[in-house]
Residue frames as qw, qx, qy, qz and C-alpha x, y, z in Angstrom:
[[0.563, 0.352, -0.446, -0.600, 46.52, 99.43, 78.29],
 [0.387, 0.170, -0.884, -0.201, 46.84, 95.97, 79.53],
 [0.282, 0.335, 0.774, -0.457, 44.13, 95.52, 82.08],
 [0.237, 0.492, -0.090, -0.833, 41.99, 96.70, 79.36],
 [0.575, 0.265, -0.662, -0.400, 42.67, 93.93, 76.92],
 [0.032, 0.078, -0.990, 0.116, 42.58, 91.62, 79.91],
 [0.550, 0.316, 0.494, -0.595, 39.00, 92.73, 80.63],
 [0.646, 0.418, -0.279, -0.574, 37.99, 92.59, 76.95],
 [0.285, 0.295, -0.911, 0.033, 39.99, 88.88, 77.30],
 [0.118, 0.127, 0.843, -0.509, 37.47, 87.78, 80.14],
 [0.381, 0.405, -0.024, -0.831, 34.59, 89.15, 78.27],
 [0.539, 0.453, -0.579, -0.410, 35.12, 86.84, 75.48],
 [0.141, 0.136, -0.958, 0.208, 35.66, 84.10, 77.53],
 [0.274, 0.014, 0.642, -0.716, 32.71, 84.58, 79.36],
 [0.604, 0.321, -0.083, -0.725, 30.62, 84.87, 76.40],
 [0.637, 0.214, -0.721, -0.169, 32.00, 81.57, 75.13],
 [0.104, -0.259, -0.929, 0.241, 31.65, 79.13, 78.42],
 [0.450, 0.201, 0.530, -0.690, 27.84, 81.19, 78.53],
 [0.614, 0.373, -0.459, -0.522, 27.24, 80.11, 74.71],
 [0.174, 0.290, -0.934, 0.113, 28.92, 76.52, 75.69],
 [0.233, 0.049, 0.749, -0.618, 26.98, 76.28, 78.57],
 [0.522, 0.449, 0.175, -0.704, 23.50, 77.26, 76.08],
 [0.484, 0.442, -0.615, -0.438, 24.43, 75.18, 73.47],
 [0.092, 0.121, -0.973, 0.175, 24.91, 71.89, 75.79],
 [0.188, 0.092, 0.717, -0.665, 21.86, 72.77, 77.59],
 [0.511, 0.476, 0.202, -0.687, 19.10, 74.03, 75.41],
 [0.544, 0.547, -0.349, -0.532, 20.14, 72.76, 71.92],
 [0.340, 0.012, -0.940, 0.006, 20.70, 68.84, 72.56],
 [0.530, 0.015, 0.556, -0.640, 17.50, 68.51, 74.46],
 [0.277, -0.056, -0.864, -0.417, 15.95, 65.55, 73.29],
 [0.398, -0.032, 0.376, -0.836, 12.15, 65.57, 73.84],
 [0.147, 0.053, 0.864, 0.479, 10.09, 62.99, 73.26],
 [0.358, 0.028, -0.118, -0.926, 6.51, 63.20, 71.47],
 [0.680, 0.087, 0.671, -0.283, 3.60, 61.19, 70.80],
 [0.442, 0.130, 0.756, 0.464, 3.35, 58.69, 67.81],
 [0.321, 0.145, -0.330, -0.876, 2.08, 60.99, 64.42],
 [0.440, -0.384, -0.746, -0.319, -1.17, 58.30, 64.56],
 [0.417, -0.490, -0.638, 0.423, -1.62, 59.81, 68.20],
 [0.466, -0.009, 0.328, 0.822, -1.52, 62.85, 66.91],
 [0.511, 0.614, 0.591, 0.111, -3.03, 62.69, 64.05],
 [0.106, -0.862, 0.094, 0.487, -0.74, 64.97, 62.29],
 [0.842, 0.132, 0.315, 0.417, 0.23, 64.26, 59.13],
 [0.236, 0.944, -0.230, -0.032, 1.64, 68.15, 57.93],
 [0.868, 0.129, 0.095, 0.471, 4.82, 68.10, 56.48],
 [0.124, -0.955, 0.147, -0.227, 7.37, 70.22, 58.27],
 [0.545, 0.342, -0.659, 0.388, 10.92, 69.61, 59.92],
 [0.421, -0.484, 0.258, -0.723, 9.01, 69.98, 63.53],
 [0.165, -0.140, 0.908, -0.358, 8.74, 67.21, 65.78],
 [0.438, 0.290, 0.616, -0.587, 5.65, 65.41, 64.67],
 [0.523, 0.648, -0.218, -0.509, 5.49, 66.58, 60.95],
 [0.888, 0.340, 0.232, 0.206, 6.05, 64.16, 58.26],
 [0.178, -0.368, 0.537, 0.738, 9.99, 65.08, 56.66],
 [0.523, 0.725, -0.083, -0.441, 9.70, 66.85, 53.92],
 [0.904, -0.034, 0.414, 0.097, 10.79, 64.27, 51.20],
 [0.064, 0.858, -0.232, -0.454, 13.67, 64.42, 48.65],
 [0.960, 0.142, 0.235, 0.054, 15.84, 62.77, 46.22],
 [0.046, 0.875, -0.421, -0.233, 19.42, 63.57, 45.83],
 [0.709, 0.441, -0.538, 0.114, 22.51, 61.49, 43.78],
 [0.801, -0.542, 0.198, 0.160, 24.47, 59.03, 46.26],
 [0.062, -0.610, 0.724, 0.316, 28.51, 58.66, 45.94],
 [0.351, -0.213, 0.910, 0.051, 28.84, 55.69, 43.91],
 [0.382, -0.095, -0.421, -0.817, 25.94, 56.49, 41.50],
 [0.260, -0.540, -0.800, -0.022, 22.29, 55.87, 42.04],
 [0.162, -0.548, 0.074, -0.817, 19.76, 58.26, 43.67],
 [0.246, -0.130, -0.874, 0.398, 18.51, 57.86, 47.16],
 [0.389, -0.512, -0.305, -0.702, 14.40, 59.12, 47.88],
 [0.262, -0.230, 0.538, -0.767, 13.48, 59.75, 51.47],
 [0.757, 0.054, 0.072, -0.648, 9.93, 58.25, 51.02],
 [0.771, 0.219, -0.497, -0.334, 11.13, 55.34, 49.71],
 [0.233, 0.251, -0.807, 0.480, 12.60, 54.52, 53.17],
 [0.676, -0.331, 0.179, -0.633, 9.27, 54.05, 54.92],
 [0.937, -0.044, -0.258, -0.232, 9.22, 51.35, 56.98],
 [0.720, 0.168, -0.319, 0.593, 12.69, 52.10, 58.21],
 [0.281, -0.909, 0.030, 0.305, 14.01, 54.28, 61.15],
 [0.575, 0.662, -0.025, 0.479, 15.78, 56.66, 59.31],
 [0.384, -0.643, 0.122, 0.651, 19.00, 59.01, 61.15],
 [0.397, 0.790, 0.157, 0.440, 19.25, 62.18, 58.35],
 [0.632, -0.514, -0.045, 0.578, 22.50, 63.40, 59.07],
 [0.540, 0.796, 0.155, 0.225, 23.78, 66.56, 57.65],
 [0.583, -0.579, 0.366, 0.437, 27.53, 67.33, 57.34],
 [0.513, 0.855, -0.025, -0.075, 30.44, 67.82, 56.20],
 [0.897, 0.204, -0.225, 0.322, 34.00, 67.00, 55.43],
 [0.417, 0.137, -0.444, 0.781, 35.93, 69.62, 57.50],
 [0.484, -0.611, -0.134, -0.612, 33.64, 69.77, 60.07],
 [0.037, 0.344, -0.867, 0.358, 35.52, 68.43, 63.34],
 [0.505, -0.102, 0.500, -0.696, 32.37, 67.60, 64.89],
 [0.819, 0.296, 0.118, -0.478, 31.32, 65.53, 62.04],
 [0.497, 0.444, -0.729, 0.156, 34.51, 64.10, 61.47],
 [0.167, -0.308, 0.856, -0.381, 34.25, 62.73, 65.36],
 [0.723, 0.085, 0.473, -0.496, 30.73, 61.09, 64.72],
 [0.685, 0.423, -0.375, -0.460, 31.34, 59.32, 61.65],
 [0.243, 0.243, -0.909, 0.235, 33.25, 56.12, 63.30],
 [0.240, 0.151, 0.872, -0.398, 30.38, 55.63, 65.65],
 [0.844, 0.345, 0.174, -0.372, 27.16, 55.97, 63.02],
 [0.545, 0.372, -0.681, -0.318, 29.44, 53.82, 60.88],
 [0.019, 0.107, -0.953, 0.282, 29.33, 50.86, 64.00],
 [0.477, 0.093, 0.527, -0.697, 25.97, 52.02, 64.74],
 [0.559, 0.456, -0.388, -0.574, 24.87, 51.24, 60.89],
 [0.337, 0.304, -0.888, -0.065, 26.69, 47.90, 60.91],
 [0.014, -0.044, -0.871, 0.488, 25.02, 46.90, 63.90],
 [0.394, 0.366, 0.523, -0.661, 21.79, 47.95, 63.28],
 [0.002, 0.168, -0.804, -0.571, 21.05, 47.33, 59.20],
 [0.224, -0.006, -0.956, -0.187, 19.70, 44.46, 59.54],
 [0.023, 0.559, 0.675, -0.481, 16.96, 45.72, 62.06],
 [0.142, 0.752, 0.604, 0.222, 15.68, 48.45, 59.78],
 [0.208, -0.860, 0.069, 0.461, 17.76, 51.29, 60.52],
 [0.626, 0.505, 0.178, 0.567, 19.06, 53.30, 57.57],
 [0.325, -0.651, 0.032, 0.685, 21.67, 56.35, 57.99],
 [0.515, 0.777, 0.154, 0.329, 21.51, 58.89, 55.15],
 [0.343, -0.513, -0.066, 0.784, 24.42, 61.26, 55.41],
 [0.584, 0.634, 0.389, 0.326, 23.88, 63.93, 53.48],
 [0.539, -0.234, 0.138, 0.797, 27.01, 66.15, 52.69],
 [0.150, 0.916, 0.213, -0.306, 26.58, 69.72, 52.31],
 [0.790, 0.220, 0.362, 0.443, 28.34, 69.19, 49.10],
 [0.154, 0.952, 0.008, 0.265, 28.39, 73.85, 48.11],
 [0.358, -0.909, 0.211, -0.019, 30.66, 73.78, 51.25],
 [0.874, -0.237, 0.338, 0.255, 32.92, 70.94, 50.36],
 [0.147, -0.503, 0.568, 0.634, 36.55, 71.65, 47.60],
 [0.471, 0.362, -0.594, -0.543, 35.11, 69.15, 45.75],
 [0.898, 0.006, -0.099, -0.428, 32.55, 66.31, 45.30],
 [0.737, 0.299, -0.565, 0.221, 35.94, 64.02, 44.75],
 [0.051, -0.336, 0.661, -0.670, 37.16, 65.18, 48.85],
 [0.750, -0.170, 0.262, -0.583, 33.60, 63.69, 50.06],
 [0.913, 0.162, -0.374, 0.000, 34.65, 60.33, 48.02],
 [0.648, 0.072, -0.633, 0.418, 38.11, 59.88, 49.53],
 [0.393, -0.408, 0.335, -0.753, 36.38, 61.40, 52.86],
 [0.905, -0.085, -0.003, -0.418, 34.23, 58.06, 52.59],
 [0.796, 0.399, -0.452, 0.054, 36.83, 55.73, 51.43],
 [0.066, 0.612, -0.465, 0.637, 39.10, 57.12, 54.70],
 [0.138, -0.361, 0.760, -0.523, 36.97, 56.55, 56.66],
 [0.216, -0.157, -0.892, -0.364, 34.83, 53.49, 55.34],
 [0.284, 0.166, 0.655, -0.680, 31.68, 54.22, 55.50],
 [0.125, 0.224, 0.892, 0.373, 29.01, 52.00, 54.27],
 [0.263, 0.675, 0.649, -0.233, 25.71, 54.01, 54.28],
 [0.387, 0.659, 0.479, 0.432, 24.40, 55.89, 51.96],
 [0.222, -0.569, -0.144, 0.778, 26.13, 59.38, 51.33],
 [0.383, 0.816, 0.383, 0.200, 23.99, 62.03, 49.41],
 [0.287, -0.081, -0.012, 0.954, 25.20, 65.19, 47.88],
 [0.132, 0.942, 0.298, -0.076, 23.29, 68.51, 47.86],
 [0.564, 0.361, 0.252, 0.698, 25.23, 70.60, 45.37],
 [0.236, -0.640, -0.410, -0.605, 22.22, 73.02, 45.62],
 [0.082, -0.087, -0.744, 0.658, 21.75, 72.81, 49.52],
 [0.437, -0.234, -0.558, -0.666, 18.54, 71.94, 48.47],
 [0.669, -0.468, -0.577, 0.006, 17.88, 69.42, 51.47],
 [0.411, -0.036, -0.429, 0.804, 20.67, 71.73, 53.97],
 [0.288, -0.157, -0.040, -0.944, 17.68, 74.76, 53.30],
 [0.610, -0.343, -0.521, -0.489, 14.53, 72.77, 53.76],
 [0.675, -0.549, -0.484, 0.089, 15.85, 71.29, 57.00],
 [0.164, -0.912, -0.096, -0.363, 17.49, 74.01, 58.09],
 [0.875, -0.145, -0.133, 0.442, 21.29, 72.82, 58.66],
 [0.070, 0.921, -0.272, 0.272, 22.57, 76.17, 60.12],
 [0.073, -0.666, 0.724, -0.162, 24.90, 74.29, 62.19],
 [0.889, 0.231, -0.385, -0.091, 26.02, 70.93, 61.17],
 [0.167, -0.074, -0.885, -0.429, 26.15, 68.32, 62.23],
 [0.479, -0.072, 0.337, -0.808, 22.61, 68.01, 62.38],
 [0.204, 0.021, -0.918, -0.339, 20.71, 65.26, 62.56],
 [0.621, 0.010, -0.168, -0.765, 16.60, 63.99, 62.20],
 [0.279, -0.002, 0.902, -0.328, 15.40, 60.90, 64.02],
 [0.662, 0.110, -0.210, -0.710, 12.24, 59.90, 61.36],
 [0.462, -0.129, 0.838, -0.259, 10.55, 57.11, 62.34],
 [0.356, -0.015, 0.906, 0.227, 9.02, 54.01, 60.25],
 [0.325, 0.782, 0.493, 0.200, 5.91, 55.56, 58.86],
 [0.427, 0.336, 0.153, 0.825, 8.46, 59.08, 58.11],
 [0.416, -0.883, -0.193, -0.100, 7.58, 61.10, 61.07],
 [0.210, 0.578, -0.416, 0.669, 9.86, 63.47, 62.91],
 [0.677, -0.557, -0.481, -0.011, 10.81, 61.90, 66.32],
 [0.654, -0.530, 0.104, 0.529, 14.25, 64.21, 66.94],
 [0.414, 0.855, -0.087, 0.300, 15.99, 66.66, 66.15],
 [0.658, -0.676, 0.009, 0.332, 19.86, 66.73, 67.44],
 [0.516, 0.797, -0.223, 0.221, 22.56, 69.04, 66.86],
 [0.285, -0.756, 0.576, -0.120, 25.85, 68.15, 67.26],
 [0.397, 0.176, -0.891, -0.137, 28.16, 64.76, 67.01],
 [0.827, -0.311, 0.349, -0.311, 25.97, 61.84, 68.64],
 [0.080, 0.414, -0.906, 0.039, 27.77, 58.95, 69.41],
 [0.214, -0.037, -0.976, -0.017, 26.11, 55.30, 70.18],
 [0.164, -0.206, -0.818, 0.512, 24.81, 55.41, 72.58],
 [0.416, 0.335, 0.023, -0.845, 22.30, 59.03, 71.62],
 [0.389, 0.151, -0.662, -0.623, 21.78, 57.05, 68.75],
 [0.261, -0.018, -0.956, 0.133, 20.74, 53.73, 70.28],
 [0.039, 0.432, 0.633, -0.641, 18.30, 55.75, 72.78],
 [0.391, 0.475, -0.070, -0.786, 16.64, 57.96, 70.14],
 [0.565, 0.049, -0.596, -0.568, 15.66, 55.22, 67.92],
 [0.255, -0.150, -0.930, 0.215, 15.30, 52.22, 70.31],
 [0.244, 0.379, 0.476, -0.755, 12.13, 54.86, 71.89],
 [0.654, 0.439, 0.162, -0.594, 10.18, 54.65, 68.46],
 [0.776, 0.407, 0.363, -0.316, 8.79, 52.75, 65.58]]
């Protein structure tokens, strides 16, 4: 009975380092495209190329925050969540990246899949924890989590100054992703 469970033990393993392996390989691939005026695409879709579909959810700290109204800015649309390890490990570096990069036209939105969270208050002292100055939206609704299609979080949307998709990465990015995925467009 116990070689049995070891096979069924090796199985499982396998299945996870072949998922691992597919997940590193295929689903962080960062491609790049040509500028939406090279294009000439202006559809609005979450697809490389498409204009983001635009929104307007409540920030912590009152006020709302409208996609569109960020043109002109390289946006990073992050979507997450408070007991998400993965998104717990990236928040420390888009909070440096942010600091560092402000002032050049770079805006981080996080926006907290807010259905998944105990309670709107846990995202506050989530922020507070671990100070972070950019703008965090809720989606009560997982209005914006459905449109862009946060099946596994964190995800995040590279949208460049005139509100073009230039990226799509899942998973934590750290500086350096960041730094290379905007520093390549507008």
């Amino acid at each position: 009975m116990k070689k049995h469970h070891n096979g069924w033990a090796i199985v499982v393993l396998l299945g996870l380092l072949g998922w691992g392996i597919f997940d590193a390989e295929f689903l962080n691939r960062q491609e790049p495209i040509a500028s939406s005026s090279e294009q000439g695409n202006e559809q609005i879709g979450i697809e490389k190329g498409n204009t983001a579909p635009d929104f307007e959810l409540q920030q912590i700290g009152g006020g709302t925050v409208k996609l569109s109204d960020l043109r002109g800015k390289k946006v990073i649309l992050n979507l997450w969540a408070t007991w998400c390890p993965p998104c717990r490990a990236e928040m420390p570096d888009m909070q440096r990246y942010y600091e560092e990069n402000k002032e050049k036209g770079v805006v981080i939105l996080g926006v907290n899949l807010t259905d998944t969270e105990a309670s709107p208050e846990a995202v506050a002292d989530f922020v507070k924890l671990y100070g972070i100055t950019f703008p965090i939206l809720l989606d009560p609704e997982k209005e914006v989590a459905n449109v862009y299609k946060a099946i596994s979080i964190p995800t995040s949307y590279i949208i460049d100054s005139s509100g073009v998709i230039q990226n799509k990465y899942i998973g934590p990015m750290n500086e350096e992703t960041m730094e290379n995925m905007l520093s390549a467009i507008k």
